[in-house]
C-alpha positions as CSV (number, residue, x, y, z in Angstrom):
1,X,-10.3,-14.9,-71.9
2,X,-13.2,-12.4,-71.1
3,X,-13.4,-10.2,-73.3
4,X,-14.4,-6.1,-72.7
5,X,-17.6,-4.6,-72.8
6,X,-16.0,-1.2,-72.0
7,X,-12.6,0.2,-72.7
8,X,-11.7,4.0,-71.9
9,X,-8.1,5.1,-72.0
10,X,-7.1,8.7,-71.4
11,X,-10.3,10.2,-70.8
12,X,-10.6,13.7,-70.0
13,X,-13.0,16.5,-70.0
14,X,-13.0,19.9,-68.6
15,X,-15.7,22.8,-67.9
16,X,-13.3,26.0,-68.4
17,X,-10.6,25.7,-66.1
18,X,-12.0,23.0,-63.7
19,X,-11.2,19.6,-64.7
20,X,-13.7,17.3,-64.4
21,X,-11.9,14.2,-65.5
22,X,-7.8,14.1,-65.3
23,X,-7.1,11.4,-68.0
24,X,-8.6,8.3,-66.6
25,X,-8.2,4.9,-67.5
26,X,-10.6,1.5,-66.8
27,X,-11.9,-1.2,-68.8
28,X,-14.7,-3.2,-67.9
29,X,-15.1,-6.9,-68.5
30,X,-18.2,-8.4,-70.2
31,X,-20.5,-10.4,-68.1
32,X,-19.8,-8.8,-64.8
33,X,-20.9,-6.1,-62.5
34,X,-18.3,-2.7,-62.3
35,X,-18.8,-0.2,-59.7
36,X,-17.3,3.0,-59.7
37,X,-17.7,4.7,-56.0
38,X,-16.8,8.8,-55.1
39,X,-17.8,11.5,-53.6
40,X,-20.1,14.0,-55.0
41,X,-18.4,15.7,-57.9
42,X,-15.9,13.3,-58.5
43,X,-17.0,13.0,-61.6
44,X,-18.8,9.8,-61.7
45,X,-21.7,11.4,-63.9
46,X,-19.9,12.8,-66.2
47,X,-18.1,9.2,-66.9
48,X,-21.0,7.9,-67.2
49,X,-23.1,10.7,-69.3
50,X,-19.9,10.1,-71.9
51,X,-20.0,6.1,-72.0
52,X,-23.5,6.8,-72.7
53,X,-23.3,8.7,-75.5
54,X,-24.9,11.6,-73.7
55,X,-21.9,14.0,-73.6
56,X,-18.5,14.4,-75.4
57,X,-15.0,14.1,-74.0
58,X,-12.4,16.7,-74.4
59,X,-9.9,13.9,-74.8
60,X,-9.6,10.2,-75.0
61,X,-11.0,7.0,-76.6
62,X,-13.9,5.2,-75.7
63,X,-15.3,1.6,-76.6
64,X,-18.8,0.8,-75.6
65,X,-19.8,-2.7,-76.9
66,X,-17.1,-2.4,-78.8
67,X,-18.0,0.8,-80.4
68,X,-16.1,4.2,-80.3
69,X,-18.8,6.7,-78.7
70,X,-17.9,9.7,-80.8
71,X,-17.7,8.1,-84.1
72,X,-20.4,5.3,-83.5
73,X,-22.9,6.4,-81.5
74,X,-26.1,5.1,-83.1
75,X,-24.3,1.3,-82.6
76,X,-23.6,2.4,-78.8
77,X,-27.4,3.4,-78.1
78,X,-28.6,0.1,-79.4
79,X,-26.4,-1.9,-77.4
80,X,-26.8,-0.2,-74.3
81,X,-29.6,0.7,-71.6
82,X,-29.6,3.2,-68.6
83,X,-31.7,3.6,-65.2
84,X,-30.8,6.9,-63.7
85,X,-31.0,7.9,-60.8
86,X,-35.0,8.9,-60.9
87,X,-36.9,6.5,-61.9
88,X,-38.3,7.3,-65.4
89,X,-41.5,6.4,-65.6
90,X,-44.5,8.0,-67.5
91,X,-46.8,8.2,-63.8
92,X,-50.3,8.7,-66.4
93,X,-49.8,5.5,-67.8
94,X,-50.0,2.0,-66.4
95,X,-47.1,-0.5,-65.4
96,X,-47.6,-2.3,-68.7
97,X,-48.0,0.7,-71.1
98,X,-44.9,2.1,-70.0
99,X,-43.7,-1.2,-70.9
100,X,-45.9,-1.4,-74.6
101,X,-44.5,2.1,-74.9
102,X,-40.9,1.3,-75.0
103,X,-41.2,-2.1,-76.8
104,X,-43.0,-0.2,-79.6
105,X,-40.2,3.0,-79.5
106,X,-37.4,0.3,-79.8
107,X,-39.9,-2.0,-82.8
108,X,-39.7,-4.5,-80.5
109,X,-41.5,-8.3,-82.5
110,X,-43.5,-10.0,-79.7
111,X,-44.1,-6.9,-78.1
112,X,-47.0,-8.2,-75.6
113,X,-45.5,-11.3,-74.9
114,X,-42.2,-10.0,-73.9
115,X,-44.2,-7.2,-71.3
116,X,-45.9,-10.2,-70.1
117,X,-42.4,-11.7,-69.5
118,X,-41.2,-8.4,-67.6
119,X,-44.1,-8.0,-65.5
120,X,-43.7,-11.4,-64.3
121,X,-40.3,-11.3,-64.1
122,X,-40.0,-8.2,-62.1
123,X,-43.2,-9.4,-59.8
124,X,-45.6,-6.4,-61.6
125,X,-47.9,-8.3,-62.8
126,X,-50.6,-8.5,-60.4
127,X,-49.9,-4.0,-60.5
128,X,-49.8,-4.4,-64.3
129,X,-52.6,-2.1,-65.2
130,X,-52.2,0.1,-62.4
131,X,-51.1,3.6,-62.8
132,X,-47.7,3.9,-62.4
133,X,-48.2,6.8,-60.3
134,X,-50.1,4.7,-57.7
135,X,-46.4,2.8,-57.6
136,X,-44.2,2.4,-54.4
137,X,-40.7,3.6,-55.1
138,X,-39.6,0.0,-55.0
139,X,-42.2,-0.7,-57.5
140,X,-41.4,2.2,-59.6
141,X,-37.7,1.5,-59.4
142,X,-38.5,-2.4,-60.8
143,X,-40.7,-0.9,-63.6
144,X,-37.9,1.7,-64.4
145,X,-35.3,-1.4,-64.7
146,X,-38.1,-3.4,-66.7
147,X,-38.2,-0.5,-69.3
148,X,-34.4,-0.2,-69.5
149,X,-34.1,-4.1,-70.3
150,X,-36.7,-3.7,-73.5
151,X,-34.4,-4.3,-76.7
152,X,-32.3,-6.7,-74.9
153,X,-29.1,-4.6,-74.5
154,X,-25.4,-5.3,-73.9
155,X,-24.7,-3.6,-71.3
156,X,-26.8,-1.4,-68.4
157,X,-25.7,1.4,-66.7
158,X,-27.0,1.6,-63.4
159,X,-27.0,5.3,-61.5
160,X,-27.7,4.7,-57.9
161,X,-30.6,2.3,-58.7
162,X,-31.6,1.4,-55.0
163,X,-31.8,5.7,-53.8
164,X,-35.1,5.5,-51.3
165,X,-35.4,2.1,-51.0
166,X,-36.3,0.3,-48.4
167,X,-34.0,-2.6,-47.3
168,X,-36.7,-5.4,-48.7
169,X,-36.6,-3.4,-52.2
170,X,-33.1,-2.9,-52.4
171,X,-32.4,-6.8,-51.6
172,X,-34.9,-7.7,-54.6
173,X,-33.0,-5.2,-57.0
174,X,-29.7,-7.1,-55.8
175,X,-31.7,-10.4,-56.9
176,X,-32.6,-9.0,-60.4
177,X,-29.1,-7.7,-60.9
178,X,-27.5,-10.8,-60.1
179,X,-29.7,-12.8,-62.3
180,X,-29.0,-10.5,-65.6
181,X,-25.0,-11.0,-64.9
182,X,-25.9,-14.5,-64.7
183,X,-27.4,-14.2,-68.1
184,X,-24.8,-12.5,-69.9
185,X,-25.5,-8.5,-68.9
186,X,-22.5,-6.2,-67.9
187,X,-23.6,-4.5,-65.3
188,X,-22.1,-0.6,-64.8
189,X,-23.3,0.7,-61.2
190,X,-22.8,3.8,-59.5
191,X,-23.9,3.7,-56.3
192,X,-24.1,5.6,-52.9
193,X,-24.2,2.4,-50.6
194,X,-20.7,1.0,-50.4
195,X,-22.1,-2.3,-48.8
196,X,-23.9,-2.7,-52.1
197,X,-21.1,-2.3,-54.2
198,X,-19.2,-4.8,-51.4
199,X,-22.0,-7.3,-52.4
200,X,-22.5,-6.8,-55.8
201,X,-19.5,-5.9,-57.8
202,X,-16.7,-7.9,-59.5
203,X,-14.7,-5.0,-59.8
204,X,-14.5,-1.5,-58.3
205,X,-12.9,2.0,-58.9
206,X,-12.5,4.9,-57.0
207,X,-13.1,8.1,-58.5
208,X,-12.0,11.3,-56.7
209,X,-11.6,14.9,-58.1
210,X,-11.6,13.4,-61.5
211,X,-8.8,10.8,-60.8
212,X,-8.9,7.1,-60.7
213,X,-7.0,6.8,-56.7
214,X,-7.9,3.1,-56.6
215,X,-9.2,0.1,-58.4
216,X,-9.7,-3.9,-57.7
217,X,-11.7,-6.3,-56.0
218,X,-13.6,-5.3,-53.1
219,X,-11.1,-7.4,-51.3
220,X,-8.2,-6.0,-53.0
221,X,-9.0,-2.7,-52.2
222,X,-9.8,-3.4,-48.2
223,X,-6.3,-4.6,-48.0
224,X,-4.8,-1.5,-49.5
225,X,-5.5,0.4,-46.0
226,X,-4.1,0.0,-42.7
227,X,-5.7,-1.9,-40.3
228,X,-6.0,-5.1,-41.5
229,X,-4.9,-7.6,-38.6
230,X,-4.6,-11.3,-37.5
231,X,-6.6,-12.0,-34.2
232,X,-5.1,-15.0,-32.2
233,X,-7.1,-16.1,-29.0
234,X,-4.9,-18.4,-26.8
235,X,-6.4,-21.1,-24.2
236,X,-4.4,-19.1,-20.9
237,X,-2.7,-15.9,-19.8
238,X,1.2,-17.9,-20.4
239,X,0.0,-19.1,-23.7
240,X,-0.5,-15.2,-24.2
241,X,2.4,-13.4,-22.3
242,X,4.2,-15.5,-24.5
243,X,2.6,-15.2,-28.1
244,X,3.2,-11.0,-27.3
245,X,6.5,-11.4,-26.8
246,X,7.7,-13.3,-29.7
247,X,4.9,-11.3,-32.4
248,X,6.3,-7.9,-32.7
249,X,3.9,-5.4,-32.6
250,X,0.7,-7.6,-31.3
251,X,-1.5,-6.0,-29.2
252,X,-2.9,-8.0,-26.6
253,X,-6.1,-8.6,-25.2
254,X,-5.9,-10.0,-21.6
255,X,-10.0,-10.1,-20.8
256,X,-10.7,-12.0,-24.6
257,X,-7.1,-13.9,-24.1
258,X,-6.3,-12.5,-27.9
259,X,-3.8,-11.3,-29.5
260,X,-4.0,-8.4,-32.4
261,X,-1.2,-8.5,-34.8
262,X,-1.1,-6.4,-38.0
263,X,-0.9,-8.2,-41.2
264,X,-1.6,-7.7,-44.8
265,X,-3.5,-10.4,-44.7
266,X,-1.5,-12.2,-47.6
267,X,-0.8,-15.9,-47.6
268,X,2.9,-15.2,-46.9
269,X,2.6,-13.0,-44.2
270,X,0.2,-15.8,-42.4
271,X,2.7,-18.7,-43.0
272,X,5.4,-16.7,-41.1
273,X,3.0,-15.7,-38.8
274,X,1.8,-19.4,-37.7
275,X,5.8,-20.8,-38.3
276,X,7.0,-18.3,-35.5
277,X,4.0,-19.5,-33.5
278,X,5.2,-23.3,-34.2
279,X,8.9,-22.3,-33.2
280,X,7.7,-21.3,-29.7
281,X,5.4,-24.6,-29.8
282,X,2.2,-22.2,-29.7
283,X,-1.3,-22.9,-30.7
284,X,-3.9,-20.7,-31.0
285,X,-7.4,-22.0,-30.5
286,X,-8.9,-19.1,-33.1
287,X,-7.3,-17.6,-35.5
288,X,-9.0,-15.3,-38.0
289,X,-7.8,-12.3,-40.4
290,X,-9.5,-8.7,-40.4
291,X,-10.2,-6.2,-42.7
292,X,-11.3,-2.8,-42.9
293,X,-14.7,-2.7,-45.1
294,X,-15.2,-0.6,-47.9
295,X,-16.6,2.6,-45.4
296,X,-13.1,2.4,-44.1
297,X,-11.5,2.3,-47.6
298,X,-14.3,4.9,-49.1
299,X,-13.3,7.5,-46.7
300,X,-9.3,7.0,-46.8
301,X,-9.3,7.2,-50.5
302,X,-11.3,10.1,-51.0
303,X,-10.0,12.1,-48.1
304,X,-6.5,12.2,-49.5
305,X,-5.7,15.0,-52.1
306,X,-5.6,13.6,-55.8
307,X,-2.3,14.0,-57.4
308,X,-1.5,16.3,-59.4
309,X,-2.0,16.2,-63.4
310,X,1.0,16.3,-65.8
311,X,0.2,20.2,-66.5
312,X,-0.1,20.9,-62.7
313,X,3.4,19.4,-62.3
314,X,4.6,21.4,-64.9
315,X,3.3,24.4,-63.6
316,X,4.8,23.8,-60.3
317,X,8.1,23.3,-61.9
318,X,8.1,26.3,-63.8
319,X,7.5,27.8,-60.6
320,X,10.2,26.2,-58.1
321,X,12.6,27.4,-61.5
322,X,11.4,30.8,-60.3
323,X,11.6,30.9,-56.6
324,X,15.5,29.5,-57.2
C-alpha cells in the first residue's frame, strides 16, 4: 500500500471575516504527482504557503513527510523543496554558482560533483558559467528547479512552474518532472494549464472559494459532468433510422451516419448499450466514448457557488427561525 507523503484534515484559515480555507481535506500519496487546480483566490497559495511551513493555519492538522507542520517544522523544511512561481535565481551569479550557492547553504558533501550532475541533467551545462541573467525563461525556470532539487528532498512543491514558457520548454519541464516521480519524488503542482495537469497528474483537486468541490483522476473527474456520450457510426441510413429509434435519447447524425447517445461512460452503461444494439441485430462499424476535458470540468466546477460552511448553515437557520 502507498503510503502518504501529505495528509491534511480539517484545514482552515481565515483573514478577519473572509475565509480563506473552509475546512479542507486531501492526502497526497508518495511517489506521485498531485495537482490542485482553481481559480484565482481559491486559495491554492495559501494551501500551499501552509504545507510549506511558510504560514500557520487557524485550524486543522497537517503531515508533511510525515511531520506535523506546526510542531515540526525544521523536519518539514529538510524534507521538502519549492519552485514558486518566479523563478528564484540570483541573475549576478552564474548557472553553476547559483547551484554552489545552495549546495553549500544546505552543507551539501560532494558539492561540485553533484552541480556537475544538475547542469547535465537539466541540459545547463554548456550555459554553466553564464550569468544567470543572460538565461531564457526556460533556462532560468530549469536552473530554478535544479536549485530546488539540491539536498535531495521528499517532496517538491511546484507553483505554476511552466508560467511564460514556450511550448518546447514547457514539454522539457514535463520530461524532468516525470523522471523525478519515476525516482521516488512526490510531486505537488499548482498550475494554470489544465492540459498540464491532464498530462501530468495522478491525482487532482479542485479548489474553489476555499472548498474542495472535486477530487480524482483526471478521468474521474471528466466523467463527473454532463456531456460525456457514446458515438456510433452505422454502414447506411436504415442501419441508422433504426439504431435512433431503439437508443433513447441518441442524437443522430445523418451526413456522418452517427449516432450520439449520452452515457457515463462506465462499463455497465456500454454493455447495455451494445446488448440493445445486438437485440435489434445492429452493428456499428465505430464505436468510441467521449468526454468533456478538463476546460470543460475546470469551468463547471468553479462556476458553481461553493456550499456553505457549517457556521453559514447555522446562520441561515437561525435566520429562517426568525422569518417564521
Amino acid at each position: 500500500m502507498t503510503s502518504s507523503a501529505i495528509a491534511v484534515s480539517g484545514l482552515r484559515k481565515a483573514y478577519g471575516e473572509k475565509a480563506v480555507l473552509a475546512g479542507i481535506d486531501f492526502e497526497v500519496a508518495a511517489g506521485t504527482i498531485f495537482s490542485m487546480l482553481g481559480p484565482n483566490g481559491a486559495g491554492k497559495t495559501t494551501t500551499v504557503n501552509i504545507l510549506t511551513t511558510l504560514l500557520t493555519a487557524d485550524a486543522g492538522t497537517v503531515r508533511v513527510a510525515g511531520h506535523d507542520v506546526a510542531t515540526e517544522t525544521k523536519q518539514v523544511r529538510s524534507a521538502i523543496g519549492v519552485t514558486g512561481q518566479f523563478a528564484a535565481v540570483d541573475d549576478l551569479l552564474s548557472g553553476r554558482e547559483n547551484l554552489q550557492l545552495m549546495a553549500d547553504l544546505k552543507r551539501v558533501r560532494s558539492g561540485d560533483q553533484l552541480v556537475n550532475g544538475l547542469l547535465e541533467r537539466f541540459e545547463l551545462a554548456e550555459s554553466a558559467d553564464k550569468l544567470a541573467s543572460t538565461y531564457s525563461g526556460g533556462m532560468r525556470r530549469k536552473l530554478d528547479l535544479a536549485m530546488t532539487l539540491v539536498g535531495s528532498p521528499k517532496i517538491i512543491f511546484l507553483d505554476e512552474p511552466t508560467t511564460g514558457l514556450d511550448p518546447r520548454s514547457r514539454r522539457t519541464m514535463w520530461t524532468i518532472v516525470r523522471e523525478l516521480v519515476a525516482d521516488g519524488t512526490t510531486i505537488f503542482l499548482t498550475t494554470q494549464y489544465l492540459e498540464e495537469a491532464d498530462q501530468l497528474a495522478d491525482q487532482i483537486v479542485v479548489l474553489n472559494q476555499g472548498h474542495l468541490v472535486a477530487q480524482g483522476t483526471a478521468e474521474e473527474l471528466k466523467r463527473q459532468i454532463p456531456g460525456t456520450h457514446v458515438r456510433l457510426r452505422f454502414a447506411d441510413v436504415h442501419e441508422l433510422d433504426t439504431a435512433a429509434r431503439v437508443l433513447p435519447g441518441a442524437a443522430k447524425d445523418e451526413e456522418e451516419l452517427a449516432l450520439r447517445v449520452p452515457s457515463d461512460g462506465q462499463s455497465r452503461s456500454l454493455r447495455a448499450l451494445l446488448d440493445r444494439l445486438d437485440e435489434h441485430t445492429l452493428n456499428a462499424q465505430e464505436f468510441s466514448v467521449h468526454t468533456p476535458d478538463l476546460d470543460d470540468v475546470f469551468l463547471a466546477l468553479t462556476e458553481r457557488p461553493a456550499p456553505a460552511t457549517s457556521a453559514e448553515n447555522t446562520e441561515h437557520a437561525k435566520k429562517e427561525a426568525v422569518a417564521r
